[in-house]
N, C-alpha and C positions, 0 to 999 in steps of 0.2 A: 440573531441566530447565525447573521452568516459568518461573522469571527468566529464564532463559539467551532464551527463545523471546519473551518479551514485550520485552527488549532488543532485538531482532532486529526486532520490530516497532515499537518506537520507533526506530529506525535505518532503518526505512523502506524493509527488505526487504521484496521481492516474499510475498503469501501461500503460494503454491505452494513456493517455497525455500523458504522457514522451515519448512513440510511436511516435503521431501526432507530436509532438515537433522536435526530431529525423527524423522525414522523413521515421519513417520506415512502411513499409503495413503491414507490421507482426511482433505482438509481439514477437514470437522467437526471433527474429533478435532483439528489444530493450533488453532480457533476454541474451542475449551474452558478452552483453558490460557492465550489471548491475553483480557487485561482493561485496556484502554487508556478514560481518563476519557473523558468527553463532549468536554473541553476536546481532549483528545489526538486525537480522532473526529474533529469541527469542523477540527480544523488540516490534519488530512492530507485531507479532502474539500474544504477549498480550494485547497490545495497542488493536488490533483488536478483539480479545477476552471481553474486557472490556465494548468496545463500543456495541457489542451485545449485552453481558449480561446487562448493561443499558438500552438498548432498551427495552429487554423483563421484565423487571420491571418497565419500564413505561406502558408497554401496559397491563400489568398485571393489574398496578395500576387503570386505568382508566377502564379492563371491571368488577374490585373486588369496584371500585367506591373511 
């Protein structure tokens, strides 16, 4: 199970499903079994940086018209 779950999170599922998925009631307990490098860390906090910063220049966009 614990490949199956850190696949899941290189795949770049949500933390909470890969939880549900797992069986487990508490994130902690999914956060044990997930071991993703620094390098793997780094890429999805900019990914996720990215995707904000998008957002907030769409919404920009649409209240500057």
């Amino acid at each position: 199970m614990k490949f199956a779950i850190q696949h899941l999170a290189r795949a770049n599922w949500d933390l909470h499903e890969i939880a549900t998925f797992a069986g487990h009631r508490s994130i902690q307990t999914t956060l044990l079994y997930i071991h993703l490098s620094g390098r793997e860390l780094s890429a999805k906090l900019a990914d996720g940086m990215a995707q904000i910063h998008a957002w907030r220049v769409s919404m920009l966009q649409e209240v500057l018209g």
